[in-house]
Predicted model as a PDB file, atoms N, CA, C, CB and O in Angstrom, pLDDT in the B-factor column:
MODEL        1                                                                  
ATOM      1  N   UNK A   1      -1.879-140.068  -6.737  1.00 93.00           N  
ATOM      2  CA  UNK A   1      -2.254-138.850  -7.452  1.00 93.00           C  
ATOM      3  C   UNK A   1      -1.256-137.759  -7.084  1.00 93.00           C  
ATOM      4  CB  UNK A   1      -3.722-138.412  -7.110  1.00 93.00           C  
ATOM      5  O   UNK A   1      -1.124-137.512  -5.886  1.00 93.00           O  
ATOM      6  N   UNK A   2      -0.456-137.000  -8.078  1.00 96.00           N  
ATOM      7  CA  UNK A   2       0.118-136.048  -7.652  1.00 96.00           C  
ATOM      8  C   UNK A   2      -0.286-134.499  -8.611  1.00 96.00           C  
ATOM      9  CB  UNK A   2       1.580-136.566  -7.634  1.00 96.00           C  
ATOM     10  O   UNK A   2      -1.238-134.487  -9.391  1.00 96.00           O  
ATOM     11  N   UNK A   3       0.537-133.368  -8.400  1.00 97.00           N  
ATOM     12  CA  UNK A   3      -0.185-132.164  -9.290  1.00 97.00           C  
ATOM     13  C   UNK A   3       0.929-131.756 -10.082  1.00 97.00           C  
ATOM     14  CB  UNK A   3      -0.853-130.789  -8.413  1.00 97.00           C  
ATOM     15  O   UNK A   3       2.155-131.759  -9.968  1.00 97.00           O  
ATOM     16  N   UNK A   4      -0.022-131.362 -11.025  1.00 97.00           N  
ATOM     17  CA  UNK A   4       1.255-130.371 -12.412  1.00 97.00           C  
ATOM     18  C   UNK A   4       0.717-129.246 -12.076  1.00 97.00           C  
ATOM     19  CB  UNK A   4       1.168-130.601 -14.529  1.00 97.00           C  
ATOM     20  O   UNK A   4      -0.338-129.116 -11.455  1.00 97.00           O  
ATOM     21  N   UNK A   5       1.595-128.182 -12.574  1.00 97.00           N  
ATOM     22  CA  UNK A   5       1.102-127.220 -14.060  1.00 97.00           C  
ATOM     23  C   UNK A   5       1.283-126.781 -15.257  1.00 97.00           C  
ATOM     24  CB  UNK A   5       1.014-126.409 -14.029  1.00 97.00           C  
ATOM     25  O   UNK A   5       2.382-126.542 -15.758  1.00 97.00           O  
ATOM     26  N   UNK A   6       0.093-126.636 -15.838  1.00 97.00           N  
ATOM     27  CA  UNK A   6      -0.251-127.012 -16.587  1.00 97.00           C  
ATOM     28  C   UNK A   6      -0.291-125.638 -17.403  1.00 97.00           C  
ATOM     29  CB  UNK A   6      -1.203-127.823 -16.287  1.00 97.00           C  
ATOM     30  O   UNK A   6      -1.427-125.166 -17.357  1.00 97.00           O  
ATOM     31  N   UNK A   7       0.528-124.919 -18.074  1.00 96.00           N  
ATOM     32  CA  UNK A   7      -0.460-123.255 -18.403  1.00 96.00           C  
ATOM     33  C   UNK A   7      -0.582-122.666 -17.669  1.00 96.00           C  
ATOM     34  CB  UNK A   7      -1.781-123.074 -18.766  1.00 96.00           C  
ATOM     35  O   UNK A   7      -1.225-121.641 -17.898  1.00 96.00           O  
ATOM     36  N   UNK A   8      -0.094-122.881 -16.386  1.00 96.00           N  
ATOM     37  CA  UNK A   8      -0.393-121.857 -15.172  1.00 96.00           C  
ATOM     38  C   UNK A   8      -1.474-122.571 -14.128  1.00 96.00           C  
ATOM     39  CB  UNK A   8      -1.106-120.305 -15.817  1.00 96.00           C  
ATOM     40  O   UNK A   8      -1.936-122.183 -13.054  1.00 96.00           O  
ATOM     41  N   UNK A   9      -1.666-123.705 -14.857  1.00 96.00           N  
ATOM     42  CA  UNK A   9      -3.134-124.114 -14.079  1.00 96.00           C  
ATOM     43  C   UNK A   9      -2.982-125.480 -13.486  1.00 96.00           C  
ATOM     44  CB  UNK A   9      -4.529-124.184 -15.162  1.00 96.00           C  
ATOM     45  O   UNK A   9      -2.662-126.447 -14.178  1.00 96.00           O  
ATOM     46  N   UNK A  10      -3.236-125.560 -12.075  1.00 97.00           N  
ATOM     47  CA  UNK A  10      -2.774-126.968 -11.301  1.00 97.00           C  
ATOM     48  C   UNK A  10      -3.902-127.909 -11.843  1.00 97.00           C  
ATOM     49  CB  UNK A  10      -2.772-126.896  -9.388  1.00 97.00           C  
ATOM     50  O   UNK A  10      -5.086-127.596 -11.964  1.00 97.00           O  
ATOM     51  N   UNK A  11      -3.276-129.231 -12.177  1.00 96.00           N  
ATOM     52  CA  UNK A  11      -4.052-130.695 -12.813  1.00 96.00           C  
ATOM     53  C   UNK A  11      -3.587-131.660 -11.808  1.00 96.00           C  
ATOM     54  CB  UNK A  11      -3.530-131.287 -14.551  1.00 96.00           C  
ATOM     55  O   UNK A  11      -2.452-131.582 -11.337  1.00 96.00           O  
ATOM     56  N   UNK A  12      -4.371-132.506 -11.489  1.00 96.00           N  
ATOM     57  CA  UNK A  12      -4.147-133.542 -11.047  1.00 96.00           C  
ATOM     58  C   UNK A  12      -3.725-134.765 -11.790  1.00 96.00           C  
ATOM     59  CB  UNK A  12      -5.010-133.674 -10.489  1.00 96.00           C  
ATOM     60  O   UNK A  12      -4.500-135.007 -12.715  1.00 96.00           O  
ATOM     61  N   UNK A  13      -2.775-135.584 -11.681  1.00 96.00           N  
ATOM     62  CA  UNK A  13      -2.710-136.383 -13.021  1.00 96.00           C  
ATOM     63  C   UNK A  13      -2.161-137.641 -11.792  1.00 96.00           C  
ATOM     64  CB  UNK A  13      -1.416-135.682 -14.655  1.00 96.00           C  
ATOM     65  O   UNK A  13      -1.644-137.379 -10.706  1.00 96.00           O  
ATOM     66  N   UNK A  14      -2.536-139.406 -12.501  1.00 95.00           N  
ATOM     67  CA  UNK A  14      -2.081-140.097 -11.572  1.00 95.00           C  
ATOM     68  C   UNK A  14       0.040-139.830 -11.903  1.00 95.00           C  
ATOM     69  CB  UNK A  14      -2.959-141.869 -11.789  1.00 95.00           C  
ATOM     70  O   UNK A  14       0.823-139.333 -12.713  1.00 95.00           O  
ATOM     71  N   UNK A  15      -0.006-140.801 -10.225  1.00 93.00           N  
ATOM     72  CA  UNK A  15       1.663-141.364 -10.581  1.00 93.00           C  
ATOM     73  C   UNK A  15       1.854-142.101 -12.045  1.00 93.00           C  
ATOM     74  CB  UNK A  15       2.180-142.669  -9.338  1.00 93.00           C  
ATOM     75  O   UNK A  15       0.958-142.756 -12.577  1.00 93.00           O  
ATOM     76  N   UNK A  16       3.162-141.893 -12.611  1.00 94.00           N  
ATOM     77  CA  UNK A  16       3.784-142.450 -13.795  1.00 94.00           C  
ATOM     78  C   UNK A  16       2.556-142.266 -14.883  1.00 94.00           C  
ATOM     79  CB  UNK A  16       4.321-144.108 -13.548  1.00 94.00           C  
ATOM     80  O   UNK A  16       1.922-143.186 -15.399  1.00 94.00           O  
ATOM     81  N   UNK A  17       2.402-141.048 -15.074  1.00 96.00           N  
ATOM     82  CA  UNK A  17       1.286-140.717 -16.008  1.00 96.00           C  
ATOM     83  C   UNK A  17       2.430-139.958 -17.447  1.00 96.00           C  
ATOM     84  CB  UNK A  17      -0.101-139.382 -15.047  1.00 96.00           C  
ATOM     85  O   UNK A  17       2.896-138.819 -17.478  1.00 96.00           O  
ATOM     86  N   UNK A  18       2.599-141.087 -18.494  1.00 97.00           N  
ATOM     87  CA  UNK A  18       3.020-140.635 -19.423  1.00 97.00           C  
ATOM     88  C   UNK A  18       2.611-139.597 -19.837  1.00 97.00           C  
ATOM     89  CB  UNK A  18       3.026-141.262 -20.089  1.00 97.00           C  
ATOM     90  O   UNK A  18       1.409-139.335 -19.865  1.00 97.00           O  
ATOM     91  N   UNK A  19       3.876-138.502 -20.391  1.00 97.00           N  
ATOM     92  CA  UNK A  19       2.785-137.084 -21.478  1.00 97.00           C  
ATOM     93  C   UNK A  19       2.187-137.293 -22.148  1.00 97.00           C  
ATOM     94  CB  UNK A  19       3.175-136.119 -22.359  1.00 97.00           C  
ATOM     95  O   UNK A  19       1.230-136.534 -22.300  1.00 97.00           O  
ATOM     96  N   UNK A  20       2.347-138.590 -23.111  1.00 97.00           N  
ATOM     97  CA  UNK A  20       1.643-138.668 -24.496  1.00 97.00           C  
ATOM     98  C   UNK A  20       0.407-139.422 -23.914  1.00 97.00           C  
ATOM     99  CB  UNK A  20       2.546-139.541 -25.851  1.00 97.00           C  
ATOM    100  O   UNK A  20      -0.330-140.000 -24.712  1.00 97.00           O  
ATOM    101  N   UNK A  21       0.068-139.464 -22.295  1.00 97.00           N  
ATOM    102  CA  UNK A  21      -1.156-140.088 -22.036  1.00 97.00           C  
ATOM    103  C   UNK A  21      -2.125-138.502 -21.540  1.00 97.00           C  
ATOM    104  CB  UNK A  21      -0.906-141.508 -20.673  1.00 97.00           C  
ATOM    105  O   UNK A  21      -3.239-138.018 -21.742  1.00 97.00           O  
ATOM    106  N   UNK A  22      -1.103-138.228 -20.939  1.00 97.00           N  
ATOM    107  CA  UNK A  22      -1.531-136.459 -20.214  1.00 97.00           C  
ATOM    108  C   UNK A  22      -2.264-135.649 -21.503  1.00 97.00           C  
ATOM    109  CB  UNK A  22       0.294-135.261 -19.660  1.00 97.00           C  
ATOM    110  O   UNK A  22      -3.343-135.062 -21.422  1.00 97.00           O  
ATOM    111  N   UNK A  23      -1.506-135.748 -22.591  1.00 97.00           N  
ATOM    112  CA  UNK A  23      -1.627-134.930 -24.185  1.00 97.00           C  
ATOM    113  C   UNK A  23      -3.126-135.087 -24.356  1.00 97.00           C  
ATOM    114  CB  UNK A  23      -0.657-135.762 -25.724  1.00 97.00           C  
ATOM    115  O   UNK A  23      -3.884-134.117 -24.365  1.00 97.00           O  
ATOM    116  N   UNK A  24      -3.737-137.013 -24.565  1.00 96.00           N  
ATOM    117  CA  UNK A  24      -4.611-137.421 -25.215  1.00 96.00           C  
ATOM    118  C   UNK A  24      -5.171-136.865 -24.164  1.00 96.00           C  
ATOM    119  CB  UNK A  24      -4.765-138.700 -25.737  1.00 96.00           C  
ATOM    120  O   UNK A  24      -5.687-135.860 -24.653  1.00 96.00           O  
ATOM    121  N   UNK A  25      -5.468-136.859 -22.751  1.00 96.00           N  
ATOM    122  CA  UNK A  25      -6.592-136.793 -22.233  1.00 96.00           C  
ATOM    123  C   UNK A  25      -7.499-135.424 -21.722  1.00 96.00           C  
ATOM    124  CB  UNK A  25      -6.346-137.556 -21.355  1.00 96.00           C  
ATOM    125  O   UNK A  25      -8.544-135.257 -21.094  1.00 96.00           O  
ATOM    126  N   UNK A  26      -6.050-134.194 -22.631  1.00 95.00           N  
ATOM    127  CA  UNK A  26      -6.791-133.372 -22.861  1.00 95.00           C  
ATOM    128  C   UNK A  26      -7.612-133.095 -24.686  1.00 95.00           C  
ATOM    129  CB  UNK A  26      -5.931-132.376 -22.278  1.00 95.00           C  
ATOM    130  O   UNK A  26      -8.135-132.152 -25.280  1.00 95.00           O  
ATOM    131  N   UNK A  27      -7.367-134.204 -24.908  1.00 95.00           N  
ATOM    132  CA  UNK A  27      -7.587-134.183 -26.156  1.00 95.00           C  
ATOM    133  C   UNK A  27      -7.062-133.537 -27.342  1.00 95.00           C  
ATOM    134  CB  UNK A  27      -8.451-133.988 -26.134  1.00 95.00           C  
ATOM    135  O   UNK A  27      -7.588-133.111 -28.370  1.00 95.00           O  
ATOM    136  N   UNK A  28      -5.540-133.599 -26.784  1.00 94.00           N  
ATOM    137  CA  UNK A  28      -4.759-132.823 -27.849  1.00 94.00           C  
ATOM    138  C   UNK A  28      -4.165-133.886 -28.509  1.00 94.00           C  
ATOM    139  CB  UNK A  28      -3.679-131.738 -27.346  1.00 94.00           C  
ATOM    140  O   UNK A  28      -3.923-134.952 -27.941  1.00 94.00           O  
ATOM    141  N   UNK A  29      -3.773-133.535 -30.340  1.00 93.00           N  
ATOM    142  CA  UNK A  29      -2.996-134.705 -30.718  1.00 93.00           C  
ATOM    143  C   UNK A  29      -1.773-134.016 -30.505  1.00 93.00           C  
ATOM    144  CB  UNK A  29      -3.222-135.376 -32.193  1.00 93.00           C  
ATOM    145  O   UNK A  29      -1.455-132.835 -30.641  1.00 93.00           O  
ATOM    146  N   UNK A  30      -0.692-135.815 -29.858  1.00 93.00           N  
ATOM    147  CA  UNK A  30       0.665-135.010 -29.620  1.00 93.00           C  
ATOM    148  C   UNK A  30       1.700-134.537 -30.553  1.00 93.00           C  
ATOM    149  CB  UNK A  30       1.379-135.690 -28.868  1.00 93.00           C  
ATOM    150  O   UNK A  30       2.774-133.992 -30.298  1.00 93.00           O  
ATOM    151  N   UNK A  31       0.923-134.996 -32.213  1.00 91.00           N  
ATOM    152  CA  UNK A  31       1.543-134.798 -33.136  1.00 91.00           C  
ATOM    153  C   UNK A  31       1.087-132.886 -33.751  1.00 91.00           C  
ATOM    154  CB  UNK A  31       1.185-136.186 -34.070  1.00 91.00           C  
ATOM    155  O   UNK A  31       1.243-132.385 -34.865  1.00 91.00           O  
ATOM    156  N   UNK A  32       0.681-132.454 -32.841  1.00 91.00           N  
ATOM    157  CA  UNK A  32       0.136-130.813 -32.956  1.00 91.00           C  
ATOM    158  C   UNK A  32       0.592-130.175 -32.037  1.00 91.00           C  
ATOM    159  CB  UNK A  32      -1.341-130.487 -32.880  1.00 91.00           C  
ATOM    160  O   UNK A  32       0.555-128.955 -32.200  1.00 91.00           O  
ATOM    161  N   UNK A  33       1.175-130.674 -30.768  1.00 94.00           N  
ATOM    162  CA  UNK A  33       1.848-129.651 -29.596  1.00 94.00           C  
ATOM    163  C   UNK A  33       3.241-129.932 -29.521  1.00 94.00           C  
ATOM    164  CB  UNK A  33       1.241-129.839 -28.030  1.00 94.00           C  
ATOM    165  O   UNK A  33       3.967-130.921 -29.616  1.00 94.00           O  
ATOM    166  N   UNK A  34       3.360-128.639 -29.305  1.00 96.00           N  
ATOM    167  CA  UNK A  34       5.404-128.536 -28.927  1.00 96.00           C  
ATOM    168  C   UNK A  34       5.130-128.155 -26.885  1.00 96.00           C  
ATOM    169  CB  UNK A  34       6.674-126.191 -30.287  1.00 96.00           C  
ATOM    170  O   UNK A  34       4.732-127.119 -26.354  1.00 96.00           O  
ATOM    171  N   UNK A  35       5.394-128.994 -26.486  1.00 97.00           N  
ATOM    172  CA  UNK A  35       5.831-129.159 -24.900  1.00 97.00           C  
ATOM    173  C   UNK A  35       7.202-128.720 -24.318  1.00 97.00           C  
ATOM    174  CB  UNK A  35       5.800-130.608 -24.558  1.00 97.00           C  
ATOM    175  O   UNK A  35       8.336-129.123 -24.578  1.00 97.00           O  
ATOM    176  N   UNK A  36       6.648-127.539 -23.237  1.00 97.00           N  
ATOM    177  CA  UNK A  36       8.053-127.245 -22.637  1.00 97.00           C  
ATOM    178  C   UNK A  36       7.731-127.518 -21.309  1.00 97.00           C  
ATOM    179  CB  UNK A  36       8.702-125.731 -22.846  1.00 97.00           C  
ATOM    180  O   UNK A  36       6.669-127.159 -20.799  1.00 97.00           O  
ATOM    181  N   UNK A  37       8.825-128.295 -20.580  1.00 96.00           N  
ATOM    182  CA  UNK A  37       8.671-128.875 -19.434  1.00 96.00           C  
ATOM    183  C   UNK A  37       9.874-128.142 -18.726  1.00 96.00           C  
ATOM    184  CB  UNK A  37       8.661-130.466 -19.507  1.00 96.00           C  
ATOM    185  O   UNK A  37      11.027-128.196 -19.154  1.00 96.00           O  
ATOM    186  N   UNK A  38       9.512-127.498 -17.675  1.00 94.00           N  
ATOM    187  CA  UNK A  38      10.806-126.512 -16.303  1.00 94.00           C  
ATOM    188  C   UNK A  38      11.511-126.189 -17.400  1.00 94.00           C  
ATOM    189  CB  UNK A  38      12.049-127.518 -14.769  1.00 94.00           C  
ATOM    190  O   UNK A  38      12.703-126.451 -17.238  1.00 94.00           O  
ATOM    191  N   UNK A  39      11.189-125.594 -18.757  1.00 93.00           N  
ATOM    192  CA  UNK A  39      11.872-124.553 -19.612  1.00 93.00           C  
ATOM    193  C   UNK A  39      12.446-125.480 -20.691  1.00 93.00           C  
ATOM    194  CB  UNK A  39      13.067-123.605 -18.797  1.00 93.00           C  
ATOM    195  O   UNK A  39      12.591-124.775 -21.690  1.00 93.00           O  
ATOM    196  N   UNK A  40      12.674-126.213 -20.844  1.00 95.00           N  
ATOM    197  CA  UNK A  40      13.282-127.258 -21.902  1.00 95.00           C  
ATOM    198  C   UNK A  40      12.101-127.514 -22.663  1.00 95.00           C  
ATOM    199  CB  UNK A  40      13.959-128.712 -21.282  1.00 95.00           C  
ATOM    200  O   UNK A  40      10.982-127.665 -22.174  1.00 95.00           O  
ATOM    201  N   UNK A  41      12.390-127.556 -23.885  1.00 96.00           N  
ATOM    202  CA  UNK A  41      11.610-128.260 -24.775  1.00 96.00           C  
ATOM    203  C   UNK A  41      11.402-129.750 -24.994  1.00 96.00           C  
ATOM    204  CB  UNK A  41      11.964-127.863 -25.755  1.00 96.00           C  
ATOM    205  O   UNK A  41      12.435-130.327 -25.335  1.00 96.00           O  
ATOM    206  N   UNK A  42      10.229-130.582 -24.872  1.00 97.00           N  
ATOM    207  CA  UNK A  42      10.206-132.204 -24.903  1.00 97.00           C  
ATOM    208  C   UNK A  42      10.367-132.483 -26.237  1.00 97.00           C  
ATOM    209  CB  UNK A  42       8.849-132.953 -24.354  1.00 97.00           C  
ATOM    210  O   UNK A  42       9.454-131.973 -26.887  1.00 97.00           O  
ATOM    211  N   UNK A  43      11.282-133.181 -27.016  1.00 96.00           N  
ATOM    212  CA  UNK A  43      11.915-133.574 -27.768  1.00 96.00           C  
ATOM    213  C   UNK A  43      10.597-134.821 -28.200  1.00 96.00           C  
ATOM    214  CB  UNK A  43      13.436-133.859 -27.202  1.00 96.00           C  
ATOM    215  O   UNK A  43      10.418-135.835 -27.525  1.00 96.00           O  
ATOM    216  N   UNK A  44       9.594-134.382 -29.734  1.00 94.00           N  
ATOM    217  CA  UNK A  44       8.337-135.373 -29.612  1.00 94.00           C  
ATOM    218  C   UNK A  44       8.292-136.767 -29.469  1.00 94.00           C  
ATOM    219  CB  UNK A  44       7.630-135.284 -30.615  1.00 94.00           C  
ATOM    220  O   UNK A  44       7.320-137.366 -29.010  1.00 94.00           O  
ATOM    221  N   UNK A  45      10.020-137.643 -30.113  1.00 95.00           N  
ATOM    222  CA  UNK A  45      10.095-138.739 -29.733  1.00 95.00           C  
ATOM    223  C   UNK A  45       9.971-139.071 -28.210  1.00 95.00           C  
ATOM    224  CB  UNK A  45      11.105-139.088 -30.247  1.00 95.00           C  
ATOM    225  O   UNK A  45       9.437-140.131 -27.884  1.00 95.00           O  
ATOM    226  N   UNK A  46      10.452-138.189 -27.248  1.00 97.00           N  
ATOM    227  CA  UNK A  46      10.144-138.359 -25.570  1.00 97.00           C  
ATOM    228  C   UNK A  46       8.899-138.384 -25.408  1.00 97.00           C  
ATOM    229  CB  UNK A  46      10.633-137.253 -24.586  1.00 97.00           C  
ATOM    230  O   UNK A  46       8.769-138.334 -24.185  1.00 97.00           O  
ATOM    231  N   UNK A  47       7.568-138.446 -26.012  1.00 97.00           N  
ATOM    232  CA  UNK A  47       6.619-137.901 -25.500  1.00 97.00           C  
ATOM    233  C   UNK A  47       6.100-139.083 -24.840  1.00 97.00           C  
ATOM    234  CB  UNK A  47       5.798-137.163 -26.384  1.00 97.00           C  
ATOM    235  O   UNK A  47       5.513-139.010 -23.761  1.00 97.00           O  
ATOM    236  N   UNK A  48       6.317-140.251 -25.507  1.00 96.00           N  
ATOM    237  CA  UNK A  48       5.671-141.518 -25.108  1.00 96.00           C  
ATOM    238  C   UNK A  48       6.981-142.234 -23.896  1.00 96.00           C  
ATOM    239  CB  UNK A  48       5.324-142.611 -26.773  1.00 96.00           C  
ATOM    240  O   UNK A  48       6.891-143.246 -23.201  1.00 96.00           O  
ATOM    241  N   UNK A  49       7.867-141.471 -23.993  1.00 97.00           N  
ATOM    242  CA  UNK A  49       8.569-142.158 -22.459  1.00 97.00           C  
ATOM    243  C   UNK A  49       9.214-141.157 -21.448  1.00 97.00           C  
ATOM    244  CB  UNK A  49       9.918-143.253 -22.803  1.00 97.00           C  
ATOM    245  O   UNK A  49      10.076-141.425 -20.611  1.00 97.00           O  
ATOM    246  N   UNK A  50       8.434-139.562 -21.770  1.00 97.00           N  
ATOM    247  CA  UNK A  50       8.660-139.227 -20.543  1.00 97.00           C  
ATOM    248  C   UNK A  50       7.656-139.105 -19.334  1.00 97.00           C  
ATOM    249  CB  UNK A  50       9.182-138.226 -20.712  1.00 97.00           C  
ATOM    250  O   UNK A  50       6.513-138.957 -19.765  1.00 97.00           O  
ATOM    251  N   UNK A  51       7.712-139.119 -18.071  1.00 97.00           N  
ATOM    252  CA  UNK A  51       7.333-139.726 -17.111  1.00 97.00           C  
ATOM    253  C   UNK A  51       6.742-138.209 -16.370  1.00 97.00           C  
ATOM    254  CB  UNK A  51       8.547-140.725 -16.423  1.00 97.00           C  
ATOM    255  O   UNK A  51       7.546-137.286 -16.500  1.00 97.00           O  
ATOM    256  N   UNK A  52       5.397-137.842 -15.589  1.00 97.00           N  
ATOM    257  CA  UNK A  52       5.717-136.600 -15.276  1.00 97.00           C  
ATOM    258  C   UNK A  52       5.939-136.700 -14.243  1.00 97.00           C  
ATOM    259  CB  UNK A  52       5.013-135.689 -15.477  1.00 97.00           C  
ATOM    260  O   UNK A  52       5.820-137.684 -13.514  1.00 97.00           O  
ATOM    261  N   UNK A  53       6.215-135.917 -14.078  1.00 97.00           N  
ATOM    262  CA  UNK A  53       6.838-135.764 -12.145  1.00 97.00           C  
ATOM    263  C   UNK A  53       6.252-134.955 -11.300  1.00 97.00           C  
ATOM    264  CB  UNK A  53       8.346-135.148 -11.851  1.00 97.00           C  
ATOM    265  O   UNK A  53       6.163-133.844 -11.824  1.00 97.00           O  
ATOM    266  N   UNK A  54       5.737-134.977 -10.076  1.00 97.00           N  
ATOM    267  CA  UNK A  54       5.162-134.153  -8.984  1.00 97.00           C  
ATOM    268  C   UNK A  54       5.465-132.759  -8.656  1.00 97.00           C  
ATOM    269  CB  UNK A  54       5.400-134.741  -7.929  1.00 97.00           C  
ATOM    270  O   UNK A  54       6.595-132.441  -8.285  1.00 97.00           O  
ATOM    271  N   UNK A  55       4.586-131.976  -8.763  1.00 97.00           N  
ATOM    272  CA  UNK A  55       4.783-130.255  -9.155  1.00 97.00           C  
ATOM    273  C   UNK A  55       5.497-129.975 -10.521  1.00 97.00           C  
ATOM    274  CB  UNK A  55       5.814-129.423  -7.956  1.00 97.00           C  
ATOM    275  O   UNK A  55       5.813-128.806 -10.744  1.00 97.00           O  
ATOM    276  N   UNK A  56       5.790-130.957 -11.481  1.00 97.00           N  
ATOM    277  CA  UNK A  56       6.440-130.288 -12.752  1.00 97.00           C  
ATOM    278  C   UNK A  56       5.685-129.334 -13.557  1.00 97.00           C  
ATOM    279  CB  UNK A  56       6.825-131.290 -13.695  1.00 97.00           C  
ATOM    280  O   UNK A  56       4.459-129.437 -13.605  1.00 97.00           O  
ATOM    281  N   UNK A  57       6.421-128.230 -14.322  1.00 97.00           N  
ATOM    282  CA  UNK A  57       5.427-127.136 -15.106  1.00 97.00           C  
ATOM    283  C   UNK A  57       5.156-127.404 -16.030  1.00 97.00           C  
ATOM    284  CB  UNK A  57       5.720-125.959 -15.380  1.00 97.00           C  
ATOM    285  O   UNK A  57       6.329-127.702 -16.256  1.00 97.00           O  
ATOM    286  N   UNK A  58       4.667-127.633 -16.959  1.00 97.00           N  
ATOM    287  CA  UNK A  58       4.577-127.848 -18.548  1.00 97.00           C  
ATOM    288  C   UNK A  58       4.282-126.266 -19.276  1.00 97.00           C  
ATOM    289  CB  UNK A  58       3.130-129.059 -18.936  1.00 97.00           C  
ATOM    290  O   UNK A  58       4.402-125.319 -18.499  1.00 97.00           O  
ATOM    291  N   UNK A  59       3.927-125.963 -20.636  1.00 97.00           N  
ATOM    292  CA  UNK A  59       3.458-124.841 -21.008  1.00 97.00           C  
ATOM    293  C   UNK A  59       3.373-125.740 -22.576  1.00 97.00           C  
ATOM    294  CB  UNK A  59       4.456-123.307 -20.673  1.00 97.00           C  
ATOM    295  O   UNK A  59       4.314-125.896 -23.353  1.00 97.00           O  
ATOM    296  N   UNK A  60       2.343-126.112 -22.697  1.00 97.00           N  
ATOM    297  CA  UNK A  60       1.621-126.202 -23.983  1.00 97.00           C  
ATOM    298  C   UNK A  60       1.170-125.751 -25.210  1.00 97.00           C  
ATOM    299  CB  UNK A  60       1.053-126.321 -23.838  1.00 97.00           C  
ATOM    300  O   UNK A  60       0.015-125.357 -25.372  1.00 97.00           O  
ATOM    301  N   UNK A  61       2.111-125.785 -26.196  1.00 93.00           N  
ATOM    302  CA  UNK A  61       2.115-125.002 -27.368  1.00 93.00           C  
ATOM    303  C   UNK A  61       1.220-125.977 -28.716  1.00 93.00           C  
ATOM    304  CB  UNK A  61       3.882-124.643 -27.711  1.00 93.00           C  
ATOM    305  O   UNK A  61       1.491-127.115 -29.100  1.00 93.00           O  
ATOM    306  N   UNK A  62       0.129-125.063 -29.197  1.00 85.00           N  
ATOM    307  CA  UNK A  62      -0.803-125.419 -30.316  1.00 85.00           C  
ATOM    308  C   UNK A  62      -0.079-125.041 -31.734  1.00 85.00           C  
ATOM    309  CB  UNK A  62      -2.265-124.581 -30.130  1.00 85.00           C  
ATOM    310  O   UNK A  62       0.437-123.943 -31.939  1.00 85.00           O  
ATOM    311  N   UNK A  63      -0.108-125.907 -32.502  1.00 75.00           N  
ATOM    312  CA  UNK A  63      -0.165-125.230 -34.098  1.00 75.00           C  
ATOM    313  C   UNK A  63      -1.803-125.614 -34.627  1.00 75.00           C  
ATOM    314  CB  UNK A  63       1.255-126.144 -35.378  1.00 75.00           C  
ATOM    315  O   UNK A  63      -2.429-126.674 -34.614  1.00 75.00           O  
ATOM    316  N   UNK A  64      -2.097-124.462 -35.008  1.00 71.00           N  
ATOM    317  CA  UNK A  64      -3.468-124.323 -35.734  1.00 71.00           C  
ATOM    318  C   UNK A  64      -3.218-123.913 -37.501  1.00 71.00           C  
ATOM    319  CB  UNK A  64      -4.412-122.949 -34.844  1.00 71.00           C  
ATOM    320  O   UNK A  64      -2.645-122.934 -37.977  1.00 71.00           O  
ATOM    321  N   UNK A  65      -3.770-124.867 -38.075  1.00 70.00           N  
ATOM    322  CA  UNK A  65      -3.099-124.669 -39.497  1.00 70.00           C  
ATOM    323  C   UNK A  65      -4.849-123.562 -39.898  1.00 70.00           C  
ATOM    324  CB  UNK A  65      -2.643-126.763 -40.722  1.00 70.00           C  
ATOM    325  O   UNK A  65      -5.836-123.380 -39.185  1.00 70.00           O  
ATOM    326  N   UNK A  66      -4.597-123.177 -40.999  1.00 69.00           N  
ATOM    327  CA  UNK A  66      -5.435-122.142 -41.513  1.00 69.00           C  
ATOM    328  C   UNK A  66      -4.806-121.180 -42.849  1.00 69.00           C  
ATOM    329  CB  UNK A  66      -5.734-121.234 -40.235  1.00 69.00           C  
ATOM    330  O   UNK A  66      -3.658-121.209 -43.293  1.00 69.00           O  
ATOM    331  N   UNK A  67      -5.857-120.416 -43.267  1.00 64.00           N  
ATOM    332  CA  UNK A  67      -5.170-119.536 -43.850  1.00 64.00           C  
ATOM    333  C   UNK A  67      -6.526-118.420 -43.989  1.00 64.00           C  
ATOM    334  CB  UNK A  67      -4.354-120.156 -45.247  1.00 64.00           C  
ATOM    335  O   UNK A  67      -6.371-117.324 -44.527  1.00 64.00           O  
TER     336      UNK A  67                                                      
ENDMDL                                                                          
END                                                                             
């Protein structure tokens, strides 16, 4: 078990915990968030092979469609 953050907010997530596993299990679809990881943007094809890493930041961006 190691920690992110997450939004500002520490998560526990296991070792080699894919994003696009991290995404679902907050119940986001990963086809609705734009992910910035230590300031870079995750590129959505990476989502299913990048790996997170111990203390990494994320900042989680929603599109909410509406009108």
């Amino acid at each position: 078990i190691m920690e992110i953050v997450c939004n500002g907010k520490k998560k526990e997530v296991d070792s080699e915990t894919l994003l696009v596993d991290f995404l679902r299990s907050l119940n986001l679809d990963p086809d609705t968030v734009v992910v910035e990881c230590e300031g870079r943007i995750v590129a959505r094809n990476e989502y299913d092979s990048h790996v997170l890493q111990d203390g990494e930041k994320l900042e989680l961006i929603r599109f909410v469609g509406g009108g």
